[in-house]
C-alpha positions as CSV (number, residue, x, y, z in Angstrom):
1,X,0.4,-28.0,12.6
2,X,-0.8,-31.3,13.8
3,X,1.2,-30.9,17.1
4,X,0.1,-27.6,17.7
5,X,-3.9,-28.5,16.9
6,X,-3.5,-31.4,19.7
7,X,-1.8,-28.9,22.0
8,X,1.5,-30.9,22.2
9,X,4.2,-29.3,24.8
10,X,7.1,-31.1,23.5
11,X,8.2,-34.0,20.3
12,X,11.1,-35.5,22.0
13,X,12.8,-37.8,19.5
14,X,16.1,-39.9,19.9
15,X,17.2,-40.8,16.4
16,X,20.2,-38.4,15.7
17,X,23.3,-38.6,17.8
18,X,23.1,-35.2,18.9
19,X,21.5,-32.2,21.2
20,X,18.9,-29.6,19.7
21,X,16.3,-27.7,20.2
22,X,13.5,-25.6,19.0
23,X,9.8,-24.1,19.1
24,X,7.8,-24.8,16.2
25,X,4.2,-23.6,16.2
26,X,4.9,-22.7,20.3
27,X,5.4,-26.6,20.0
28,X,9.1,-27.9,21.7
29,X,10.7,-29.8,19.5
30,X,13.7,-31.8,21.1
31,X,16.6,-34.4,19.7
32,X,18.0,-36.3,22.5
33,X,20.3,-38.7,21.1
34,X,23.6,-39.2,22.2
35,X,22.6,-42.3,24.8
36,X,26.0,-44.6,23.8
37,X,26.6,-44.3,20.2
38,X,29.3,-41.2,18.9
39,X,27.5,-37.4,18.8
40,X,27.3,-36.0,15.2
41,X,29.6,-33.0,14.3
42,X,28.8,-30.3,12.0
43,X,25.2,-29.5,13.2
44,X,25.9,-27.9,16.7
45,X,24.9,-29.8,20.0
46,X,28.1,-32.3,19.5
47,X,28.0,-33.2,23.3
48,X,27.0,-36.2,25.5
49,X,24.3,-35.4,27.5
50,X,20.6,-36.1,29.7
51,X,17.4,-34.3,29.5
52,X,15.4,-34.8,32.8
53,X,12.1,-33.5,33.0
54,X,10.6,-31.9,36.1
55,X,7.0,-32.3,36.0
56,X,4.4,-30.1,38.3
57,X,0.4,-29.7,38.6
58,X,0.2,-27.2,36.3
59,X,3.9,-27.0,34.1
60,X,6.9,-29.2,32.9
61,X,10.5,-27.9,33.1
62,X,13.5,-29.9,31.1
63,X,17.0,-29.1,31.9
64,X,19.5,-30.7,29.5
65,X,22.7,-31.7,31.3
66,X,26.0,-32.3,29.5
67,X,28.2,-35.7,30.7
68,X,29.9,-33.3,33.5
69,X,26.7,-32.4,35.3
70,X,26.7,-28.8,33.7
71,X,23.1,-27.8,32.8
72,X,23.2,-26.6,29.4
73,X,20.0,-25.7,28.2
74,X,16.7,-25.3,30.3
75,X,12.8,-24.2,29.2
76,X,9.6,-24.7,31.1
77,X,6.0,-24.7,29.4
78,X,2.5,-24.2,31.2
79,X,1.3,-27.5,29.2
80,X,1.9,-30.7,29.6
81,X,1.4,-32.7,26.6
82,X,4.3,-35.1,25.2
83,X,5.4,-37.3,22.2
84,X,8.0,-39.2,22.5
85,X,10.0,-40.7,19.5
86,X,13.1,-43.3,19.2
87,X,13.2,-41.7,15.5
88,X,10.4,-43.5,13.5
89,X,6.9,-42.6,14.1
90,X,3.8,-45.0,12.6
91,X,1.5,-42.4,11.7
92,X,-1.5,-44.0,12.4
93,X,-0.6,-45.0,16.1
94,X,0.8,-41.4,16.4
95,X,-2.8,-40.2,15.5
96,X,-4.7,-42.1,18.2
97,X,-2.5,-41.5,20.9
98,X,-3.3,-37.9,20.3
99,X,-6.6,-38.6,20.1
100,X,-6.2,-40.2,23.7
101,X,-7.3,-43.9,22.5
């Protein structure tokens, strides 16, 4: 809820080795974590792979590429409002940044 009331696009955290995504509250919510260490098996997304965001006036697009160069996923949203994790958030700081101070 609180990403969604601050009109968040996308929570991109880093933490777990491994690729996934989903929409919570129209809210992107993105694990990108397979920079070096082994990928996690079991949970699905077990490859090596980049997300590069395209940003415009008005939109973002990410495309997730796999270690080949193959895109593997790709979604674009209308607003452009990000969080950015490496895993562990300070709730406090989290709150102002949304706040904008």
């Amino acid at each position: 809820a609180l990403l969604r009331d601050y009109h968040v696009t996308a929570y991109i955290a880093g933490h777990e080795h491994l690729y996934n995504h989903q929409q919570i509250d129209s809210v992107h919510q993105i694990i990108a974590g397979a920079s070096g260490s082994f990928v996690y098996g079991g949970f699905g997304g077990e490859f090596y792979h980049y997300v590069v965001g395209e940003v415009g006036a008005d939109a973002i697009t990410f495309v997730v590429y796999d270690q080949a160069g193959q895109e593997r996923d790709r979604f674009t949203d209308r607003k452009v409002g990000l969080i950015l994790s490496g895993g562990n958030i300070d709730r406090p700081v989290y709150l102002r940044t949304l706040a904008g101070d």
